[in-house]
matplotlib code that plots the C-alpha trace (Angstrom):
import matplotlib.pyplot as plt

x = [0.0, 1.2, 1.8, -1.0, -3.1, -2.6, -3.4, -6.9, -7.6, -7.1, -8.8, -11.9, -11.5, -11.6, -14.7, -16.6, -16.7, -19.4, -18.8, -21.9, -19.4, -15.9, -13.9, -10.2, -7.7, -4.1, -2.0, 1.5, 3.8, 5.9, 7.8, 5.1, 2.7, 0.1, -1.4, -4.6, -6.8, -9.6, -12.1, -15.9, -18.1, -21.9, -22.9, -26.6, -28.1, -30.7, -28.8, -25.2, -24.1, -26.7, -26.4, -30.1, -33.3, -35.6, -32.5, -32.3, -36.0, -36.1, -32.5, -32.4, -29.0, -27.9, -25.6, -24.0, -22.6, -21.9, -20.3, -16.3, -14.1, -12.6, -8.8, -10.6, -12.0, -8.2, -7.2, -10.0, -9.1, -5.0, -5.8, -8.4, -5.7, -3.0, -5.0, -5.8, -2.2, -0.9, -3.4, -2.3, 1.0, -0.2, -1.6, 1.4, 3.3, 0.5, 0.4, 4.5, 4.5, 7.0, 9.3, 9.3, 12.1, 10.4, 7.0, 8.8, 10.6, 7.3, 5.0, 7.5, 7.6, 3.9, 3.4, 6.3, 4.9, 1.0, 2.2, 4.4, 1.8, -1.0, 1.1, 1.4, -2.2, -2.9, 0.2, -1.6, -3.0, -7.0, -8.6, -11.5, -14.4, -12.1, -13.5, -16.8]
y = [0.0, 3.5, 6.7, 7.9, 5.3, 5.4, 8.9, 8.5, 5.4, 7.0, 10.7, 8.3, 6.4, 9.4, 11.4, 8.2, 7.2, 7.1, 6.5, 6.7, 6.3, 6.0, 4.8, 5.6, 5.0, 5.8, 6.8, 8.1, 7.3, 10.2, 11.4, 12.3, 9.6, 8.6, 10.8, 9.3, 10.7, 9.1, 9.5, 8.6, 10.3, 9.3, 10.7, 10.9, 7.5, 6.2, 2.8, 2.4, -0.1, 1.2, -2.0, -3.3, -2.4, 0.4, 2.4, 0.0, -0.2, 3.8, 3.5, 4.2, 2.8, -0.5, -1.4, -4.2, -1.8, 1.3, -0.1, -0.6, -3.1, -4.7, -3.3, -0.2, -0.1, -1.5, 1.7, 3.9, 2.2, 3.2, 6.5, 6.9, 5.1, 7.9, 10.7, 9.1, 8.3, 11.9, 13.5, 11.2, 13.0, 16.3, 16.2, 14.4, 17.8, 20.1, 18.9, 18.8, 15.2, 14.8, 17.4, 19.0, 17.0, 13.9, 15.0, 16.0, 12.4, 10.7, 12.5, 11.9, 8.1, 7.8, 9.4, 7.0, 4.3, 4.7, 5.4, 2.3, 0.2, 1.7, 1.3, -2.5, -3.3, -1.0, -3.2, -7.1, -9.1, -8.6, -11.1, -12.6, -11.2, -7.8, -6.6, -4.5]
z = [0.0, -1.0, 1.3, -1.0, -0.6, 3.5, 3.4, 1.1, 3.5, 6.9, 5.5, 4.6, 7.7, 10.1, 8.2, 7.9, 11.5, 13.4, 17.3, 19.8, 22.8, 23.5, 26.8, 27.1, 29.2, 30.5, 33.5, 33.4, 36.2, 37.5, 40.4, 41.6, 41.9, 38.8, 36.7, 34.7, 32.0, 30.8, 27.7, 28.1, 25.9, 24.2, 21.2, 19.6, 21.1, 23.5, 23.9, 25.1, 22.3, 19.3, 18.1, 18.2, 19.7, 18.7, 17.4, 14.7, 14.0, 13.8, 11.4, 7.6, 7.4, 7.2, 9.3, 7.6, 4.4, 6.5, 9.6, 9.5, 8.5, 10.8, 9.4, 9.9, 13.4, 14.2, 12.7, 14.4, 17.9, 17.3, 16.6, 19.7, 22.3, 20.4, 21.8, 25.1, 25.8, 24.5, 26.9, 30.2, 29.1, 28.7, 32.0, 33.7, 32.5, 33.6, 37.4, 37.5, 37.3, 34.5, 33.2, 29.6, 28.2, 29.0, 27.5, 24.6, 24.3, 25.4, 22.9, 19.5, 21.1, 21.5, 18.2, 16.0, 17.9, 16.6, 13.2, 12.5, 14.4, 12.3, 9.2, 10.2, 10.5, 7.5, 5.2, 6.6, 4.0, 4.3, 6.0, 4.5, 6.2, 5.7, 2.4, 1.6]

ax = plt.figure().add_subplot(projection="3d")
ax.plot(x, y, z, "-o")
ax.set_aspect("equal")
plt.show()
């Protein structure tokens, strides 16, 4: 797969996604004890997992053609944790738990990290259930 083609995939990936609630994460260990920060957010829905029910009696979309692949909700879940574990940092730094230069380092870490990881899932062979 191409830079290009990365690019087109994960710009179509992040304005297609639909998420009705998201649950993240992290805690940064520092001299100063544990910072955490953590994501929960609902979006739009009556029902916690808008996967059934009478949200999907009132639905004009079908689910099985616009939901994700599953390469692409591996994608969508890397780029989530990124931000979750960039803002346990952030805050780490904010309350004097870690100083600059280790933000700094942590932040280029945690960002190389996601992209080689996402780059890996994104260059596997599809799996058969993986197409559209």
């Amino acid at each position: 797969m191409t830079d290009d083609e990365i690019k087109s995939l994960l710009r179509r990936i992040q304005s297609n996604i639909r998420i009705t609630k998201v649950v993240a994460t992290r805690s940064v260990k520092g001299k100063g004890g544990d910072t955490y920060a953590g994501f929960s957010a609902a979006w739009n829905t009556v029902q916690d997992d808008a996967g059934g029910g009478i949200d999907a009696l009132l639905s004009d979309a079908d689910e099985s053609k616009s939901g994700m692949t599953l390469r692409e909700a591996r994608v969508a879940h890397l780029m989530v944790a990124m931000q979750a574990d960039l803002a346990a940092h952030d805050a780490a730094l904010a309350g004097g738990n870690i100083s600059n230069n280790y933000h700094r380092e942590a932040q280029r870490g945690i960002k190389a990290n996601y992209s080689r990881m996402i780059r890996e899932t994104l260059a596997g062979a599809p799996a058969p259930a993986d197409t559209k």
